[in-house]
Structure formats: C-alpha cells, structure tokens
C-alpha positions in Angstrom: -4.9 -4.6 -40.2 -8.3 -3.6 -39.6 -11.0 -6.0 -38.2 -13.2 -6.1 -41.1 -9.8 -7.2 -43.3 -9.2 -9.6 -40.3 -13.4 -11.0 -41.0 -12.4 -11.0 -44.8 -8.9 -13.0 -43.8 -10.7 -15.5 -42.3 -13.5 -16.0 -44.3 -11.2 -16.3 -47.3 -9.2 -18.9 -45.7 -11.7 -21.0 -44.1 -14.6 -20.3 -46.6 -16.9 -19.3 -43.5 -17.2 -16.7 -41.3 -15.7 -17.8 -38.1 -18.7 -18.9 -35.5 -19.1 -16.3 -32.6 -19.6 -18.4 -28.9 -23.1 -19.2 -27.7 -21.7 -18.0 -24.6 -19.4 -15.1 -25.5 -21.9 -12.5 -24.7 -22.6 -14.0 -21.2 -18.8 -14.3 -20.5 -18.8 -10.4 -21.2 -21.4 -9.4 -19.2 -19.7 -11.8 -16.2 -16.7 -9.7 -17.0 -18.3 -6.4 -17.0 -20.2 -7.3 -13.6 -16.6 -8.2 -12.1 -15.0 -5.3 -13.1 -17.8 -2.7 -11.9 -17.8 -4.3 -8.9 -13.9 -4.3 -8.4 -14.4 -0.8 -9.2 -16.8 0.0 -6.5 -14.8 -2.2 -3.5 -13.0 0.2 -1.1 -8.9 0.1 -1.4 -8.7 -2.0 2.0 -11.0 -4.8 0.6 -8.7 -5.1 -3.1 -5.6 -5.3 -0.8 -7.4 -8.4 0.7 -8.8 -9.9 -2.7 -5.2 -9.4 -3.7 -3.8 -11.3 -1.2 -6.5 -14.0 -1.2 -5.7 -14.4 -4.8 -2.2 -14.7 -4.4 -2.7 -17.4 -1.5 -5.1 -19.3 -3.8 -2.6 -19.2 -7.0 -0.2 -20.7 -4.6 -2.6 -23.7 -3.7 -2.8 -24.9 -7.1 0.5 -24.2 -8.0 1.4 -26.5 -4.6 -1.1 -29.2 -6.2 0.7 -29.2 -9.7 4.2 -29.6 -7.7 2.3 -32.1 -5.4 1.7 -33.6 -8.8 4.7 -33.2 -10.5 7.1 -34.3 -7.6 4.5 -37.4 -5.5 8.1 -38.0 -3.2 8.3 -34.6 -2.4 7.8 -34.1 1.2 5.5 -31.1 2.6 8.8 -28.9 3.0 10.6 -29.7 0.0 7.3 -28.5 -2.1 7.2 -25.7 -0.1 10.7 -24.9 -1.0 10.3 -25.6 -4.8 7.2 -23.1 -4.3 9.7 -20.5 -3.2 12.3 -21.6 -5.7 9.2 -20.7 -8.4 8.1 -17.5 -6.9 11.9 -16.2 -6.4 12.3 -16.8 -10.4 9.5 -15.2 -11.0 10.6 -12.1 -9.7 13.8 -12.3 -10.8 13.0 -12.6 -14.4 10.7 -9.6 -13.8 13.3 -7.7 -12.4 12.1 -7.1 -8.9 14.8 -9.8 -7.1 
C-alpha cells in the first residue's frame, strides 16, 4: 500500500488527517545528529559505546528485577540477570 492510500485510509476512517508531532521534526534532526556522529567516531570508541550501553541496559534491567523481586538479595538478582541474558541468547540462537 502506498503512503498516500495509507493518508487516504486514515483520513477515511477517522474523518481527519492524522496530526503530525510538534516535535517530530526535532526528534529527527536529534536522530540525524546521532547518527552522523556515530558515523564519524573511530571503531575503538563504538566498541566502548557498545559496551557502555550494554552495562547501562543491565542497570535498569537490575532495577526492574530489584522491582519485581524486593526479597531478592544482591546475588540472586544478579543471577536472574544472567538467567535473562542466557535466554536471550538462546532464543537468538547464539547459546
């Protein structure tokens, strides 16, 4: 289907054209920045973002098991963080 039959969907069904974010033109230029500037970062420095990244992703997801589990000792989130990121790559295929 072709965007302009995608407009006409929606405008059919809703009787309005749909409404276009205040702010979707800023969060694409933020994106565009981001990525030019990824682009420009020498290979050492996106192995370290990478791994930055990852630790952060692994803070929060510690908080939400923090959360979901208040008895959980320090060790026993840790190993439900491990018991996450081994199912993760097992469902991806890289156990």
């Amino acid at each position: 289907m072709s965007e302009d039959a995608l407009k006409e969907t929606a405008v059919a069904q809703n009787g309005a054209a749909p409404q276009e974010s205040p702010f979707r033109a800023l969060a694409d230029q933020i994106h565009r920045e981001r990525i030019l500037r990824a682009r420009r970062m020498p290979p050492e420095q996106k192995l370290w973002a990478g791994e930055e990244l990852f630790e952060y992703a692994c803070a929060i997801t510690l908080d939400g098991i923090r959360n979901q589990f208040p008895d959980y000792t320090e060790s026993e989130c840790r190993a439900e963080l491990e018991r996450r990121l081994a199912w993760r790559r097992k469902r991806e295929g890289r156990a």
